[in-house]
C-alpha positions as CSV (number, residue, x, y, z in Angstrom):
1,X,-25.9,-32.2,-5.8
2,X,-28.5,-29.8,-6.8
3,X,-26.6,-26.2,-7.6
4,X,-27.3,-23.5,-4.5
5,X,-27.4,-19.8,-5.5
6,X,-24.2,-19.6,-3.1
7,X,-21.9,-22.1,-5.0
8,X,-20.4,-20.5,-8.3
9,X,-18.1,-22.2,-11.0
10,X,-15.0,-21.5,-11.8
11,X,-11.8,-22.2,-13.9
12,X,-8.3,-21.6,-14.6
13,X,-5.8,-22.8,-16.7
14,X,-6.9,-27.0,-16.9
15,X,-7.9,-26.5,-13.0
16,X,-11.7,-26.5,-11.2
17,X,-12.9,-24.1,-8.7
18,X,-16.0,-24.3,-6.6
19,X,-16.5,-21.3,-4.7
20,X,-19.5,-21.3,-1.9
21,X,-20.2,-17.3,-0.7
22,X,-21.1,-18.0,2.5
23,X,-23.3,-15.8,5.3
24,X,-20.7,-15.1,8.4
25,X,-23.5,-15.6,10.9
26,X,-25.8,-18.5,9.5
27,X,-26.3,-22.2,10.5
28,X,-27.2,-22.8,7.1
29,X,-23.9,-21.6,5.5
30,X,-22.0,-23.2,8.0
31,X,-24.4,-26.4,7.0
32,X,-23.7,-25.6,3.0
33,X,-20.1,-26.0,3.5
34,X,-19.3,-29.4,5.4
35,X,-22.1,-30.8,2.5
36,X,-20.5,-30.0,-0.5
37,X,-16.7,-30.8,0.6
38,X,-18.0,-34.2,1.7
39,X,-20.1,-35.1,-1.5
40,X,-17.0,-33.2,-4.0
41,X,-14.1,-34.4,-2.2
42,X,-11.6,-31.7,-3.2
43,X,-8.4,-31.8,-3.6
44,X,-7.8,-28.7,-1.6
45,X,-9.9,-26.4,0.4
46,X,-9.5,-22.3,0.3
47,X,-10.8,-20.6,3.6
48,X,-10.9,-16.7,3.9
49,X,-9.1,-16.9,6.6
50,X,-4.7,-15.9,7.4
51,X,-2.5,-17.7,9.9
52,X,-3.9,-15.3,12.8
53,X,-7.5,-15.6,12.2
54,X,-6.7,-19.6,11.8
55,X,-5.0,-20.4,14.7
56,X,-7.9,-17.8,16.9
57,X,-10.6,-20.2,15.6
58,X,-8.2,-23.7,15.9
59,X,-6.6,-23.3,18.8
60,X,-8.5,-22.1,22.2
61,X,-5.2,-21.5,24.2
62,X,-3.4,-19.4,21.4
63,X,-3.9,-16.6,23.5
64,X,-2.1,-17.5,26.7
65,X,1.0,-17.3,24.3
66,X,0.5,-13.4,23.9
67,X,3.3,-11.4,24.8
68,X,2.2,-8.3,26.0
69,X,5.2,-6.4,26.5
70,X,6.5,-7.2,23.5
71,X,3.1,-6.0,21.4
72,X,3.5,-2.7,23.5
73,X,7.0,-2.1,23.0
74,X,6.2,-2.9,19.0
75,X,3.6,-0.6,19.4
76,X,0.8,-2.6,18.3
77,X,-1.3,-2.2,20.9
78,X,-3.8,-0.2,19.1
79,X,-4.0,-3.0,16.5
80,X,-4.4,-5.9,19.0
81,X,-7.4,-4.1,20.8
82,X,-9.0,-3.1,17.4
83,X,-8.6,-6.7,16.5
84,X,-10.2,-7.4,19.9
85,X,-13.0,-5.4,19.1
86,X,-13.8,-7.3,16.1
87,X,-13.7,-10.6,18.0
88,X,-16.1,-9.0,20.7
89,X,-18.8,-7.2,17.9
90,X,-18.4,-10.6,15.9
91,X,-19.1,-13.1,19.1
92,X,-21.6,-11.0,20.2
93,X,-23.9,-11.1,17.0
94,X,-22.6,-15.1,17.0
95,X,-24.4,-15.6,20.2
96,X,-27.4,-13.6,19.3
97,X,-28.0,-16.3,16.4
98,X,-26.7,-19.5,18.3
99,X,-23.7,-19.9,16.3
100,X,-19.9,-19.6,17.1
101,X,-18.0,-16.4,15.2
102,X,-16.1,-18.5,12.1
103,X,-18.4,-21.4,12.6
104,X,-18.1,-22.2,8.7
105,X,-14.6,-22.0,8.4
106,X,-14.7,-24.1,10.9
107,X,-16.6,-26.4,9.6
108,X,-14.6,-26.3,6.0
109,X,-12.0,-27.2,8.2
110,X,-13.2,-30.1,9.7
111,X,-14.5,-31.4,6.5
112,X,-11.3,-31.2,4.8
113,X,-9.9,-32.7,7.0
114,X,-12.1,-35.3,6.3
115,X,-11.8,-36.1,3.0
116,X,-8.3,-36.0,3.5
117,X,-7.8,-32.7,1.0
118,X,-5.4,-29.5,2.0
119,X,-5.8,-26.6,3.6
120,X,-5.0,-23.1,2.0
121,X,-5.0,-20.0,3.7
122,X,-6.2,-17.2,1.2
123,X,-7.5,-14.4,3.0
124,X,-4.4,-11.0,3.8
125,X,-3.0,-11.0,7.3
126,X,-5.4,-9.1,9.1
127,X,-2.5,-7.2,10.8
128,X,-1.6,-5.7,7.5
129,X,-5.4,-4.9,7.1
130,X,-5.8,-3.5,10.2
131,X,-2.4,-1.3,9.9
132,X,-3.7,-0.1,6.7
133,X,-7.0,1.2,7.3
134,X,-5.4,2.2,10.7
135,X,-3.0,4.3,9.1
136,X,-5.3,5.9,7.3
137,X,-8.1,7.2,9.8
138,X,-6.5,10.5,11.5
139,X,-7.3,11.2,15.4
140,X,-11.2,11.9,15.4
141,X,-11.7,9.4,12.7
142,X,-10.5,6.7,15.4
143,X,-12.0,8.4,18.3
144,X,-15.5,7.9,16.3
145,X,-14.4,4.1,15.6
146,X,-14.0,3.3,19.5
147,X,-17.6,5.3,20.0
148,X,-19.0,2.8,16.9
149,X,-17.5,0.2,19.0
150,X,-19.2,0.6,22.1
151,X,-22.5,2.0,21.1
152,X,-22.5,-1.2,18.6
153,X,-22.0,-3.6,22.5
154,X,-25.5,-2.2,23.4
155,X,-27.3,-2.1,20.0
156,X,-26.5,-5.9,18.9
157,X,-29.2,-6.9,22.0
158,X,-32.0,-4.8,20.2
159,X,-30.9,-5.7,16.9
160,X,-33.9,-6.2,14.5
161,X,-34.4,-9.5,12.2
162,X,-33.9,-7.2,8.9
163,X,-31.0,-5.6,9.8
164,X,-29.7,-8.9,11.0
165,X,-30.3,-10.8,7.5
166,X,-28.3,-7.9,5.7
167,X,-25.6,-8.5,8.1
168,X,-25.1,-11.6,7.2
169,X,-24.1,-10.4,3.5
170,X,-21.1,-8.2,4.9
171,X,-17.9,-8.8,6.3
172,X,-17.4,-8.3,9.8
173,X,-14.8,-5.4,9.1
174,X,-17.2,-3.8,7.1
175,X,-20.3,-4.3,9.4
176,X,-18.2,-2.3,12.2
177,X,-16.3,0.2,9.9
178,X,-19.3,0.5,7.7
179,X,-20.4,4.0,8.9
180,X,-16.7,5.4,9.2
181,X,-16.6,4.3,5.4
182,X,-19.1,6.5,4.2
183,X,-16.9,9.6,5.7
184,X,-14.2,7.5,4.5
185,X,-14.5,5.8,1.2
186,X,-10.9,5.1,1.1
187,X,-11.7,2.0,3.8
188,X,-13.9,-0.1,1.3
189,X,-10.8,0.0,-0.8
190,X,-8.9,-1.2,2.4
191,X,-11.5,-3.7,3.5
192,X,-12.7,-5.2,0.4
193,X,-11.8,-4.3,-2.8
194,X,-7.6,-5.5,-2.1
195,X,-9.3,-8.1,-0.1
196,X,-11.1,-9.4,-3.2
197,X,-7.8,-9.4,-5.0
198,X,-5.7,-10.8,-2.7
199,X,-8.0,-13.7,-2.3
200,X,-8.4,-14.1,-5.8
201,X,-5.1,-14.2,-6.3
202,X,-4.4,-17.2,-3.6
203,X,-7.2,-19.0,-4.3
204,X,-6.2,-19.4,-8.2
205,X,-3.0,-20.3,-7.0
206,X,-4.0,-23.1,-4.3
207,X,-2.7,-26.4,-4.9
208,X,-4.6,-29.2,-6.9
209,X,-6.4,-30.0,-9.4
210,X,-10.4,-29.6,-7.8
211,X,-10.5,-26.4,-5.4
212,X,-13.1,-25.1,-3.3
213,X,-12.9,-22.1,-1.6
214,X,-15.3,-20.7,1.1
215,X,-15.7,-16.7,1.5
216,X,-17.9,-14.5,3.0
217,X,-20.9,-14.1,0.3
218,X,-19.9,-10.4,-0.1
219,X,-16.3,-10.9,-1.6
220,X,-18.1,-13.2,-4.6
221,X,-18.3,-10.2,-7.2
222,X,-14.9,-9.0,-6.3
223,X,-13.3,-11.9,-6.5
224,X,-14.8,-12.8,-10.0
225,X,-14.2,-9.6,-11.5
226,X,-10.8,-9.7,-10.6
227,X,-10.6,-13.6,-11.1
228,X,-8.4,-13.3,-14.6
229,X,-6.3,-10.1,-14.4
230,X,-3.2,-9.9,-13.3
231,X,-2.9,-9.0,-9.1
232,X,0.2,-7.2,-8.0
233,X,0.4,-8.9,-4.3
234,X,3.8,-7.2,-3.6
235,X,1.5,-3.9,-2.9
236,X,-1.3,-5.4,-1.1
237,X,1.2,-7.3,1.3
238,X,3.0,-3.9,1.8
239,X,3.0,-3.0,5.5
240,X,2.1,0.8,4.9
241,X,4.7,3.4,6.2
242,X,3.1,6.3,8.8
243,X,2.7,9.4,6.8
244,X,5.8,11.8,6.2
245,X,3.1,14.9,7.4
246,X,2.9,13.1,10.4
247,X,6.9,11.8,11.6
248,X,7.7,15.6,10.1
249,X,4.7,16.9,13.4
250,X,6.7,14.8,16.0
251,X,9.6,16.3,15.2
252,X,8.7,19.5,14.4
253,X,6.5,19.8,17.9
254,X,9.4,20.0,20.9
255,X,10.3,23.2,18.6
256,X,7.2,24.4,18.5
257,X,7.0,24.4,22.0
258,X,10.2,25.6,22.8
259,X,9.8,27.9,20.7
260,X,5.9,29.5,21.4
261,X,7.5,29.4,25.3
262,X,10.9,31.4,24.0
263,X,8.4,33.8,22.2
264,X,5.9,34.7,24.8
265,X,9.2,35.3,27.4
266,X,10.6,37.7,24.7
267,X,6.9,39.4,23.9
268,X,5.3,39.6,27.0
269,X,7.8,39.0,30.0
270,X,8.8,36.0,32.4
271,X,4.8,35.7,33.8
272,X,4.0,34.7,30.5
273,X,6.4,32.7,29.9
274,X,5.5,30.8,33.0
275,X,2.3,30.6,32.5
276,X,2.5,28.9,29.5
277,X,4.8,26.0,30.8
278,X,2.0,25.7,33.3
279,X,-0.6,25.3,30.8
280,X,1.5,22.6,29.2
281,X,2.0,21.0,31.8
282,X,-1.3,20.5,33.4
283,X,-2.9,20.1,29.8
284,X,-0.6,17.4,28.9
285,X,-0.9,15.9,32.4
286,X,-4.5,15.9,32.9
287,X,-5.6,14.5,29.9
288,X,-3.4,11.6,29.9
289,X,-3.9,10.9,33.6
290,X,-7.6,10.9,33.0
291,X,-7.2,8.4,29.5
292,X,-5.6,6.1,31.9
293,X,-8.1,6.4,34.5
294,X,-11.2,6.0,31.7
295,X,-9.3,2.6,31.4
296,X,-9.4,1.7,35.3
297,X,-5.6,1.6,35.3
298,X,-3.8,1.3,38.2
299,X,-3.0,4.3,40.6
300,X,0.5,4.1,39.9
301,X,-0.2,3.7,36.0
302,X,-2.5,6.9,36.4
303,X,0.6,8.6,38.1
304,X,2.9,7.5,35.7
305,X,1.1,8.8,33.0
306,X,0.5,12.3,34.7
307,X,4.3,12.3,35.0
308,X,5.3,11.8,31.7
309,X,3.0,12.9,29.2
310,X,4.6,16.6,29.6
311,X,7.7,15.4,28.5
312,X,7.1,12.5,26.2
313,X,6.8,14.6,22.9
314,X,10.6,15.7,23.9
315,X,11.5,12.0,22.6
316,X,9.5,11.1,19.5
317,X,10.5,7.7,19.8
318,X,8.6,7.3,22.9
319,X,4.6,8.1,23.7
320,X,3.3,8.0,27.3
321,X,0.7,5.5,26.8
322,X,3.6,3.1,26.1
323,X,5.1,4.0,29.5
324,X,1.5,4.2,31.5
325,X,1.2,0.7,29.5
326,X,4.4,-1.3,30.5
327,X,3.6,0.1,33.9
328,X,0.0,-1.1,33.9
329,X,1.4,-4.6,32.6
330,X,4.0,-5.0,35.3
331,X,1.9,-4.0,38.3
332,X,-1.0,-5.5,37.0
333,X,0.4,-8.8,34.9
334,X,-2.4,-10.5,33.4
335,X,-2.7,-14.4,35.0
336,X,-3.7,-17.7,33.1
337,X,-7.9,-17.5,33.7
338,X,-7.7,-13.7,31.9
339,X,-5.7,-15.5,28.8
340,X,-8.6,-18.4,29.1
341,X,-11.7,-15.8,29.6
342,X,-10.6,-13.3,27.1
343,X,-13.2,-14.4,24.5
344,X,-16.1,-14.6,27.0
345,X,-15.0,-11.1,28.7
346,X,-14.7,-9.3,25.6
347,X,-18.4,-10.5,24.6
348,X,-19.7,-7.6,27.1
349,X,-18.9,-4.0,27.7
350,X,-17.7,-4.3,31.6
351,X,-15.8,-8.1,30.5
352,X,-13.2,-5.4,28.2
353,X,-12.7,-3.1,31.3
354,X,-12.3,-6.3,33.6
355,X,-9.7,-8.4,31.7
356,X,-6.3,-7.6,32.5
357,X,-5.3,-8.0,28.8
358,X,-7.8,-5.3,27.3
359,X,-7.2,-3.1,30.6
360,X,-3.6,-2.6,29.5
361,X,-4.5,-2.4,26.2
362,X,-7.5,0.0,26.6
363,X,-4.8,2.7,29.5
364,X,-2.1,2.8,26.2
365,X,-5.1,3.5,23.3
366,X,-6.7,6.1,26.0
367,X,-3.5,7.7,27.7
368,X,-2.5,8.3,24.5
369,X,-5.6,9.8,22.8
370,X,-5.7,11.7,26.3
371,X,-2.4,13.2,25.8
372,X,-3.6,14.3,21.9
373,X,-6.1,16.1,22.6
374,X,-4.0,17.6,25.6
375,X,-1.5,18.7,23.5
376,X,-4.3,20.7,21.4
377,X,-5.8,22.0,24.7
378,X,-2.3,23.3,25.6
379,X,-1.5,25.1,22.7
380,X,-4.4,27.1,22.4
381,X,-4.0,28.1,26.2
382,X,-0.3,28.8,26.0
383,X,-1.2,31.3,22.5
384,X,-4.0,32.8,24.6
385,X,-1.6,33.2,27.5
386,X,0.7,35.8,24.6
387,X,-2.6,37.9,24.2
């Protein structure tokens, strides 16, 4: 077949590679792939794409087997929403252009499928990806991502033709983290540049003698430039540890508040003292109470929250958006048509809030940002309260 400016050539050791950058929202790509697989008949077929992201765009029920409990308790709900969020900003710019989010994986799929060739996963979890750029945005930074994320629900309806053609040469993690990374630069890293390595890495490894491997167009540079050096995948696999600065906080904080309360009885008498357990308390309580009611939780879930984010940083172990969460679950349990609608629900701004799923989801990411920022609001009433 005639050579397209989106398939490049590659080799390694006595092996072929064919590698098609493809655009994320475009027919045409889509189009590209399922012709070249058919007329080259690979041996095996490389998709940017890991187990997760597979089975989202294989398997329509693979929701219904989500256990939520059991991501809350692992305290991973942050993770699942943000993942979530993707999904919505990606299906939303999907439907815009009359294509389904993955459509070309898909269709790489499909063809391979075929032609009888194999299947090889090459892309990082997305759970590690998302822990590590997680990890590494502090509280405002992911306070800014969730405003990104819904100001981006409205803008994608009055999205211009331009800006919609350089979309299609970025990653949907950069797309949505794109303005975060210029504060940030340390999530490019994160986002693309292991990404081109780790890809690199497994698609030089695939299986078979004739490879083609389909990636989104904007990982073509990376993953040439990285295509013959030597990848250590043992660090970009790593599931990144929270920082000591931060484990040594929650420790350190029941002190510090035992301790500013100790202080201001000592300093300035027993009034003081009690007003500064006061300020705690309906800081601490207001703030998380209100995170839970942004998320339309439950009554009870708003209660609980109110109840125990005074004494939640007592027990590191434990935040109170996991216990306003568990509650929210178990009063509210999620039934079969919000495992079936999810997709469609999280495609629009009100369809988050409605859902069951994201509803939990969204009372343990905003009970517990609620609670931060309470705990800040507290201790500059409860030092005010020694003056």
């Amino acid at each position: 077949m005639t050579e397209n400016q989106d398939i490049h050539r590659l080799a390694y050791e006595d092996r072929e590679f064919t590698l098609i950058g493809t655009a994320h929202v475009s027919k045409e790509s889509a189009d590209l792939v399922g012709l070249v697989i058919e007329q080259e008949k690979p041996d095996t077929v490389c998709v940017e794409l890991c187990q997760a992201r597979y089975q989202s765009i294989t398997q329509k029920k693979q929701w219904q087997n989500t256990d939520l409990i059991k991501v809350i308790k692992e305290k991973k709900a942050s993770l699942l929403l943000l993942n979530l969020m993707l999904a919505s900003y990606q299906r939303r710019i999907g439907r815009k252009l009359g294509i389904k989010p993955g459509e070309e994986f898909l269709r790489a799929i499909q063809a391979a499928e075929a032609v009888g060739a194999s299947i090889h996963l090459a892309d990082r979890d997305i759970r590690i990806t998302l822990s590590r750029a997680w990890r590494l945005m502090g509280l405002w930074t992911k306070m800014k991502l969730l405003y990104q994320f819904l100001a981006s629900v409205w803008e994608v309806d009055t999205i211009r033709q331009e800006e919609i053609e350089e979309m299609k040469k970025r990653d949907v993690l950069e797309s949505l983290l794109s303005e975060l990374g210029k504060s940030l630069p340390e999530l490019h890293r994160i986002l693309i540049d292991e990404r081109d390595q780790y890809l690199a890495h497994k698609i030089r490894n695939a299986p078979g003698k004739r490879i083609i491997a389909v990636v989104g167009a904007g990982h073509v540079p990376g993953i040439q430039s990285y295509w013959e050096k030597p990848i250590d995948m043992a660090s970009l696999e790593m599931m990144p540890p929270r920082g000591k600065s931060f484990n040594l906080f929650k420790w350190i904080l029941p002190v510090l508040i035992v301790g500013l309360i100790v202080v201001g009885f000592l300093t300035a008498g027993r009034v003081a003292a009690a007003d500064m357990i006061r300020w705690w308390i309906v800081a601490k309580a207001t703030l998380a109470g209100l995170g839970a009611a942004l998320a339309f939780g439950h009554p009870l879930t708003i209660l609980s929250a109110v109840i125990a984010a005074p004494f939640t940083p007592f027990n590191p172990m434990i935040k109170v958006g996991f216990i306003a969460g568990l509650v929210e679950a178990v009063l509210g349990k999620p039934k079969v048509k919000d495992f079936e609608n999810l997709l469609d629900d999280i495609s629009s701004l009100k369809g988050f809030w409605r859902n069951k799923i994201t509803r939990i989801l969204l009372v343990v990411a905003l009970t517990n940002t609620g609670s931060a920022v309470g705990t800040f609001v507290a201790f500059s009433l409860m030092v005010k309260a020694l003056t």
